[in-house]
Structures are given as C-alpha cells and as structure tokens.
C-alpha positions, 0 to 999 in steps of 0.5 A: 632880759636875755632871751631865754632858749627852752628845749622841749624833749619828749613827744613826737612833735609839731605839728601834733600828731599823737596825744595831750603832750604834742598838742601842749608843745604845738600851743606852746609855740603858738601862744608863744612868740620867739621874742618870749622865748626861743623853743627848741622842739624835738621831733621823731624823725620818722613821724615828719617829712624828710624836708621838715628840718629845715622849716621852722614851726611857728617861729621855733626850732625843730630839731629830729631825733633818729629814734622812737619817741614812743614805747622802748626807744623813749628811753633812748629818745629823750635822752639824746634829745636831752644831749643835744639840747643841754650841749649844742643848743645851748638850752637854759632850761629843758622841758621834759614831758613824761618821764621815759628818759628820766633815768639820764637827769642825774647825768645832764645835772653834771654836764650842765649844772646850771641849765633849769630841767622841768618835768611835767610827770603826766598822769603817774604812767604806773597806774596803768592797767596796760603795763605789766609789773615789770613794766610798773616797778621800772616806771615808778623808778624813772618817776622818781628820778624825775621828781628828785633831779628836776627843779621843777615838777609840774602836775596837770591836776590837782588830785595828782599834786596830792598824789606826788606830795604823799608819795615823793614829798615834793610840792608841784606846780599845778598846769593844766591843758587846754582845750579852746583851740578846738574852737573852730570852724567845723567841716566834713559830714556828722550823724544827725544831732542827738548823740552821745560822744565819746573820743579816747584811746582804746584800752581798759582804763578808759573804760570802753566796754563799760560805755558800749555796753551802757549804750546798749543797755540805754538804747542811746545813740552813741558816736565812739572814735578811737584807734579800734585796730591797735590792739585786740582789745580794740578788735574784740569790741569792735567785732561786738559792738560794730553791728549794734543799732545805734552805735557807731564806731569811728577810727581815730580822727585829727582834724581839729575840724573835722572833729568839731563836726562831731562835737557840735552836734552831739547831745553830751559827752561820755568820759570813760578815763579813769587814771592820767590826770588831766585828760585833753579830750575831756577839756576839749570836750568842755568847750563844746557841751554843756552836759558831762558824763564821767567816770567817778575818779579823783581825776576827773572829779578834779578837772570838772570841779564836780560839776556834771555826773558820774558813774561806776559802771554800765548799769549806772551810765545807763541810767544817767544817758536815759536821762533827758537834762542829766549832766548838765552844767550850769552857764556861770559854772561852765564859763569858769571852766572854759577860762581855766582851760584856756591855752593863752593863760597856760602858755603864760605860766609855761613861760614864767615857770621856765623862766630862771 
C-alpha cells in the first residue's frame, strides 16, 4: 500500500500549547508512526522557536504558517495552509480541525480534485455565548461550507451527530478525544486532598460563576484553574471570589504533570461546560476520578453515558458538593469510559478514516 501523507490544517501546533485540537494532532503523531502514515503538521510560526522548522516532531512533518492560527487571521491561516498542503506537499487527504478556513474548501476541490478533505466540525462554534450575531451568521455559513465540501465530517460526540444530521443532513463519523495521556507521574506541590476541581477556559458558557458561587453557597473546597486575566469577565470573578475562604483560583497550567498533581488529589470533578461536544478536560478528568459533577447538557450527558450527577444552576450544585459519595461512578461503568477515551484507539480510527 502507498504510504499515505495527511495535512493537518487548523491548530497552533505541536507540540500543544492551546486547546483540545493541538492535544488531538500531538496524540495523533504519537500514536502514529510515520511508516502508517506521513503527517504534515501545520504551525503558527510565531507560537515555536525560530530553530523548530527544522526539527521533526515525532517522526513528522511541521511546516509554520506566518499567520494567526486563532481568532481573524484563522481565516487566512488554514487557507495557506490548505495551499501548501494540497500543492507543494502533495497531500492525499487534508485534515482540517474546525472550520475557519472553510470558505476556501470549494476552491482547493478544483485545484486538487482527488485529495480526500476531512473535517472534523468541533462543538458547532455558533452556539456560543461569546460571539455576537454577526459573528454567529458568519460561522454557521463556514460550518456549512465545511459539511457540503468535505468527504467527510467527523463530530466528537454523539449528540452533535444528531445535531449535524437535522441540521445539514449528513451522517457524521463519531470520534471522539482522548484523555490517558494525562496518566502520568505527578510532580509540583498540590493543596492538601479533599477538593473540588475545576479546569476550563473562563467564559460564560462554561458556566464559571455559577460553580464559584456553588462553592460558596456549599462551603466546599474548590481549586479553579483558568486563564483569569484574558477577558473582563475573567477579572470580575477573580476580583469577587479571590479572596473567599476555601477557593482557590489558579492560572492556566500545561504541564501534564503538573496538572496530574491537582488531580490525584482532588475529591471529585466540577464540569461547568455547557455547548462544544466533547470537551477534553472532561475525559481528562475521567481518567483520574470517580465522582463527576456536570452541568446538564445533551453534551455531557453523552460524553459521561449519564453516569455521574447534574446540575442546572448554583443552588443545585451546591447540594450536590455537600453531598459525601454524590457523583460517583461505579467501577465496571468507569472502566468502560476509560477505554472509549483512549488515544491509541482514536488515533486508530483517525487513520482508517483518512485512509482513501
């Protein structure tokens, strides 16, 4: 069989450095040999050192792209990046992650006819609460040229198969995201065990107020670590819940390690997101606890197999943390979760799904 070259447009990078889809491309290249496969990664040039280029990552290919990977620019970004993939490497199939440079699809079909595009959609970008309506009606647009110019649509979970199927009519293939390659040695100083944890992104729809004010209200210990000072939003709630007995509030940490710290000893896990599918803190977070709070959705509910307990709003996961045993997941139920969250299996279906 004729080894197969994939393009990976549409992140920061590799190593990961930002969110759920860097973490993806670096598994992939790890869990993929370059005799499977040949990836070519594509980078934010100004996220790595100048000297990165020429350093292979796993095995593979990076190539730096001179834009933004994030906000405006991704719209320019994965577009070049789709350029050089489908006319200079040569790619047989482009992976794309999200759909910022979607509105280009229609042109690389008519440059490379036969190169297999495969787009995996996210969590639907359109549905969230920090994008205006203008913002809204262009990305619903590139969404839709993402699902009529792919071969392929891939979905993270299956509530958001049952989304794209009533909404554009097509049949995903369900993947989802990984979460064992957090399993490892932990290292750096945790607060003494018994707390809650929480690990997301500050903004509304991850519903952060609503778990600060819940660890009031509960007189729970709480360890929250976000990106506080990205927005105002981020600084309002530190300004107001800072200070509060028994919460603290940690800037964003990276290290896989560092962050294993945290986990092993926390008592169970708060899951504030509420639109995106599949969300990796929350199968990371699987891997290490057996109690799951989250916040009632179609998507969470779906990722957790409605195992662990929900909640609508402070007052309901305020009683839920008082609780002694609330959340838990039994042994045989947890151990099938873990399995389906598992890196070596999803690189797996990657490969056989970009396979022609």
């Amino acid at each position: 069989m004729k080894l197969q070259k994939i393009g990976v447009v549409g992140t920061v990078g590799v190593p990961a450095r930002y969110g759920g889809f860097e973490t993806l491309v670096e598994q992939l290249a790890r869990n993929l040999t370059p005799s499977q496969a040949q990836l070519i990664l594509y980078c934010q040039r100004s996220a790595y050192p100048e000297d990165a280029e020429a350093t292979p990552f796993a095995g593979h290919r990076r190539v730096f792209v001179p834009l933004r990977a994030n906000g405006a620019q991704s719209m320019l970004h994965d577009p070049l990046a789709m350029l050089h993939a489908a006319l200079v490497a040569r790619v047989n199939t482009l992976l794309v992650l999200g759909y910022s440079g979607a509105w280009f699809l229609p042109v690389l079909r008519l440059l490379r006819p036969g190169m297999r595009i495969v787009t995996n959609i996210d969590g639907m970008e359109w549905r969230r609460d920090k994008f205006g309506t203008l913002a809204k009606k262009v990305l619903r647009g590139l969404e839709w040229c993402a699902t009529r110019f792919s071969k392929t649509i891939i979905a993270d979970n299956a509530a958001l198969v049952s989304l794209a199927r009533e909404l554009h009519g097509i049949e995903p293939v369900l993947i989802a995201y990984g979460g064992d390659h957090t399993l490892v040695e932990p290292e750096g100083p945790a607060p003494a065990p018994g707390y809650w944890l929480s690990i997301a992104r500050i903004e509304p729809e991850n519903n952060c107020q609503m778990i600060l004010e819940a660890a009031v209200q509960s007189g729970s210990r709480l360890v929250f670590v976000g990106n506080w000072a990205a927005s105002s939003y981020g600084h309002e709630l530190k300004a107001r819940y800072a200070d509060r007995e028994g919460i603290m509030l940690m800037d964003p940490v990276y290290n896989v390690a560092r962050l294993a710290a945290l986990r092993c000893k926390a008592s169970g896990y708060l899951h504030g997101h509420s639109v995106g599918g599949t969300n990796p803190s929350l199968v990371e977070a699987l891997q290490h606890t057996h109690r799951m709070l989250a916040y009632d959705c179609v998507f969470n509910r779906s990722t957790l197999d409605h195992e662990g307990e929900y909640f609508r709003d402070a007052h309901g996961l305020a009683g839920l943390m008082r609780g002694k045993d609330t959340g838990q997941i039994a042994n045989d139920k947890l151990a099938v979760l873990r399995e389906r969250y598992r890196w070596r299996g999803i690189a797996d279906s990657y490969l056989k799904l970009c396979r022609p």
